[in-house]
C-alpha positions in Angstrom: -70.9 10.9 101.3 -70.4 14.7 101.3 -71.0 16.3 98.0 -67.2 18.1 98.2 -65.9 14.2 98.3 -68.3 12.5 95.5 -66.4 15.4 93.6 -63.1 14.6 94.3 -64.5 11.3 93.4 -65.8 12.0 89.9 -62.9 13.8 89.0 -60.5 11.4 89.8 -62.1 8.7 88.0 -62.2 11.2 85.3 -58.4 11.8 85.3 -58.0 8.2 85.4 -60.4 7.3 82.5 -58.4 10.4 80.5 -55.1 8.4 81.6 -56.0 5.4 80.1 -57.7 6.9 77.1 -54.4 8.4 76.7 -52.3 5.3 77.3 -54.0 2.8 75.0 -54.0 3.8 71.8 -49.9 4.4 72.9 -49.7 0.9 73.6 -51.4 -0.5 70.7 -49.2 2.0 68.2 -46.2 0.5 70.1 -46.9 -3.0 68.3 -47.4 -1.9 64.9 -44.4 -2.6 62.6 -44.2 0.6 59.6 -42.3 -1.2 56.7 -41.6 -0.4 53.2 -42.0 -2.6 50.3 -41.1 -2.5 46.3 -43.6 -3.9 43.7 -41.6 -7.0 43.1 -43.9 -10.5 42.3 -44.2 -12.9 43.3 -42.7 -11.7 46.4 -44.0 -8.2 47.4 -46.9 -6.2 45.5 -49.6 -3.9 46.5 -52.3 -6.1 44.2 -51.0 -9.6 44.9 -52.7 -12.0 47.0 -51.5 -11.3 50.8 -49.7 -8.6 49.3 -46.9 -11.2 48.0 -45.1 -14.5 49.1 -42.0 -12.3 51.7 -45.1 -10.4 52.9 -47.2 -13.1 54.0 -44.1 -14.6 56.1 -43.5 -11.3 57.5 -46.9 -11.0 58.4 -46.9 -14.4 60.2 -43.5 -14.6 61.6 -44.6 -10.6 63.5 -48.0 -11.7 64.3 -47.1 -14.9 66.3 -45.2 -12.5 68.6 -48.5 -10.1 68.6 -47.5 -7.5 66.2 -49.4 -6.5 63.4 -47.2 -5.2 60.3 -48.5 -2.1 58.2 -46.6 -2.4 54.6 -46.1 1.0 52.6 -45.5 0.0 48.9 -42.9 2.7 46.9 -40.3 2.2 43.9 -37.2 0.4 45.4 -34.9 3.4 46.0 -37.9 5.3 47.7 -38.5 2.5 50.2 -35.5 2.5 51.4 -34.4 6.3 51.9 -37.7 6.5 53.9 -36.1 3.5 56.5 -32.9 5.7 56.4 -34.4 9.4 56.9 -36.2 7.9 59.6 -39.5 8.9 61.2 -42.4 6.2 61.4 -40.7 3.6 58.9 -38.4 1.0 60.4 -37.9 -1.1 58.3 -38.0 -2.5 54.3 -38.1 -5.5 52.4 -37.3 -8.0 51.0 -33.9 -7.4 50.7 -30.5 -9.8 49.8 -27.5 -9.6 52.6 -24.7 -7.5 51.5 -21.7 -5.7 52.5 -23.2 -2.4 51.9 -26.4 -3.1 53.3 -24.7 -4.3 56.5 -23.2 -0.7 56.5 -26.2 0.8 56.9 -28.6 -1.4 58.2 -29.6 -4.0 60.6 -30.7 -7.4 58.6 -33.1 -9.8 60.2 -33.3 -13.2 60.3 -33.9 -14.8 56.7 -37.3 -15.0 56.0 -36.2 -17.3 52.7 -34.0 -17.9 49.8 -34.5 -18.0 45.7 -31.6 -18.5 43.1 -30.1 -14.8 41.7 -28.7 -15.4 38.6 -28.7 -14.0 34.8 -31.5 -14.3 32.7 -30.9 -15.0 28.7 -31.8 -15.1 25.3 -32.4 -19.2 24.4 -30.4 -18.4 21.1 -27.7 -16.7 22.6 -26.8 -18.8 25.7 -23.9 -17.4 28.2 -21.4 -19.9 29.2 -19.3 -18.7 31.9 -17.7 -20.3 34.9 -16.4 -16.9 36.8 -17.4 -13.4 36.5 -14.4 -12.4 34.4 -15.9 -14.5 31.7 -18.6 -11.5 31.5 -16.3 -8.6 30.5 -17.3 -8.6 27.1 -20.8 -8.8 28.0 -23.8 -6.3 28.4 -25.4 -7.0 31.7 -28.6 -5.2 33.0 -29.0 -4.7 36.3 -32.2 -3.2 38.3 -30.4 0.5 39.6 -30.4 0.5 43.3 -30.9 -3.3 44.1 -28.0 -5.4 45.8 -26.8 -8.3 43.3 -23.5 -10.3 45.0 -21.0 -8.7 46.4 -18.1 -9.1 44.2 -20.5 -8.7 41.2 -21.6 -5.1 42.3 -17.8 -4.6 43.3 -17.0 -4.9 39.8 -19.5 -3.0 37.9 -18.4 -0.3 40.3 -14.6 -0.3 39.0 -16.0 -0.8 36.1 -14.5 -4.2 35.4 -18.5 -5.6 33.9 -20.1 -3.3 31.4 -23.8 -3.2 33.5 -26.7 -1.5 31.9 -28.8 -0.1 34.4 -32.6 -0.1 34.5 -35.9 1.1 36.4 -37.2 -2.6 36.9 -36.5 -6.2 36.1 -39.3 -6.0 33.3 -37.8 -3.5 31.6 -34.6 -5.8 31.4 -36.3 -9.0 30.1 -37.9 -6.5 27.4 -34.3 -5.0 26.5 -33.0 -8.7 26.9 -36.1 -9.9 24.0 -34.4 -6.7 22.0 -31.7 -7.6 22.4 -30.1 -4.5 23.7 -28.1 -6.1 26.5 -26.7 -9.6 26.6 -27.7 -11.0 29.9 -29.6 -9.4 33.1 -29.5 -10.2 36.8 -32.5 -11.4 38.0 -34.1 -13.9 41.0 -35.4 -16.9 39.4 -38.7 -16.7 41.1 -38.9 -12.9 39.4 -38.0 -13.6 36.1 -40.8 -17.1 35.8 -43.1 -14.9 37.6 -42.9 -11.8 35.2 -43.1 -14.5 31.7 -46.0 -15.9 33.3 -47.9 -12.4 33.9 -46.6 -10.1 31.6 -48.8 -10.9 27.8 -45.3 -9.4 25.8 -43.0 -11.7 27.8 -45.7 -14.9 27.7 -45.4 -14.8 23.8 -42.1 -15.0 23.8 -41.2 -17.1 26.9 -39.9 -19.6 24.6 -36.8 -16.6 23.3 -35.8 -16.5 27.0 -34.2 -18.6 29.6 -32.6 -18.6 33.0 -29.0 -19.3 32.6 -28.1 -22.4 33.9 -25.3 -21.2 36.6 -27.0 -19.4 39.3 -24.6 -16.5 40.9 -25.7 -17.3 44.3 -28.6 -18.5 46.5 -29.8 -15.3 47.9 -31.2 -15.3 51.7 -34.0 -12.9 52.0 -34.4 -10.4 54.7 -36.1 -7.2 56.4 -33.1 -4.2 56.4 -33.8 -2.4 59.7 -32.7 1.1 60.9 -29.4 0.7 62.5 -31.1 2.0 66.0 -32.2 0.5 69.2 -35.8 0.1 67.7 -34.4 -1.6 64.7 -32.7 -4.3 67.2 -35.8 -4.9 68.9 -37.7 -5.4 66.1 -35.5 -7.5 64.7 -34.7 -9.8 67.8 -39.0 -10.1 67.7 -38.5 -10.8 64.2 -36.4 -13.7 64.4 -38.5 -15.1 67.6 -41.8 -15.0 65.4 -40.3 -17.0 62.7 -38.5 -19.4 65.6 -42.7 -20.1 66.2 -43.7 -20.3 62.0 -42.9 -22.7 59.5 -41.4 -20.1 57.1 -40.3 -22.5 54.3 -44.0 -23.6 53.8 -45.8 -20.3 53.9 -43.2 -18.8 51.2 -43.8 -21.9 48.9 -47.4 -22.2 49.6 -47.3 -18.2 48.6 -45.0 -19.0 45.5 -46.9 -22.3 44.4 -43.8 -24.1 44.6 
């Protein structure tokens, strides 16, 4: 072969090398999944064992459809501007369905359920059959997270006195102080926090969850409203169609 056409060759086996060089790491970036969590046991959490219960059915539902999912773990009001400023981030969990979520973002398939309801002191039990029973009550609530819908409607007319805070912890400890009356919390949450927490395990016996739950709250990942967000929520749902979600989640929770 002429030396002008092993050349030609080399070079274009070059370019084509450089092509795919270029190509792959493309393709492989295309199914990662950049999501956004909150330090919330026993279901998300940087230091928990497969970074939390939601996380490892996230994980599993995205992986059976050949994804792997990077979690970013930031304070609760944090995660979820970075999912709405955009960039890399497309999504954040867990997070319970809501009118004003829906707004704002596109919610997956649910990855789960626990009980939301109000947690108590055992020597002051709550009775109440509807909200307006709780007028006269102080309620904490986490600032930020999504409660029910006609429960955040009315702390935002003002019709329930709520008391906000930075985390459920710092509600049970205002609850033991009695600073508020009752706080809104998921079931799961508030056994998990008395287990782990050494103020809250000495005094798990002073605190109780009420024995009306608010509602059974579905779990979900809150996607960009975008055409990405759609796709990786319609690969979402197909991964969990191939999982059994309901076993991972109580495996994870010890349930």
């Amino acid at each position: 072969m002429p030396l002008r056409a092993v050349t030609a060759v080399r070079r274009s086996v070059l370019t084509l090398a450089a092509l795919v060089a270029l190509t792959l790491p493309a393709a492989a970036q295309d199914k990662i999944v950049h999501l956004t969590s909150l330090d919330w046991p026993p279901f998300s959490g940087e230091t928990l064992k497969d970074k939390g219960a939601a996380v490892a059915v996230v994980q599993a539902a995205f992986a059976a459809v050949g994804y792997k999912v990077e979690v970013a773990f930031y304070p609760w009001n944090r995660a979820v501007a970075l999912v709405k400023d955009g960039g890399d981030v497309q999504g954040y969990f867990p997070e319970y369905a809501g009118a004003d979520v829906e707004k704002d973002f596109i919610l997956s398939a649910p990855l789960g359920s626990s009980p939301l309801g109000f947690a108590e002191r055992a020597a002051s039990p709550v009775t109440w059959n509807g909200l307006d029973d709780l007028k006269s009550k102080k309620i904490g609530v986490v600032d930020g997270y999504v409660n029910t819908d006609d429960l955040d409607a009315r702390v935002a007319k003002g019709e329930l006195h709520a008391d906000k805070a930075n985390s459920d912890l710092t509600n049970l400890k205002k609850l033991l102080a009695e600073r508020i009356d009752i706080a809104v919390i998921d079931r799961a949450v508030m056994n998990d926090l008395i287990r782990t927490t050494p103020q809250l395990k000495e005094s798990a016996d002073k605190l109780r969850f009420n024995a009306k739950i608010l509602e059974d709250k579905t779990l979900h990942i809150a996607f960009r409203k975008d055409a990405k967000g759609e796709a990786m929520a319609k690969a979402f749902a197909e991964g969990l169609a191939k999982i059994d979600a309901k076993a991972i989640l109580s495996s994870a929770l010890g349930s």
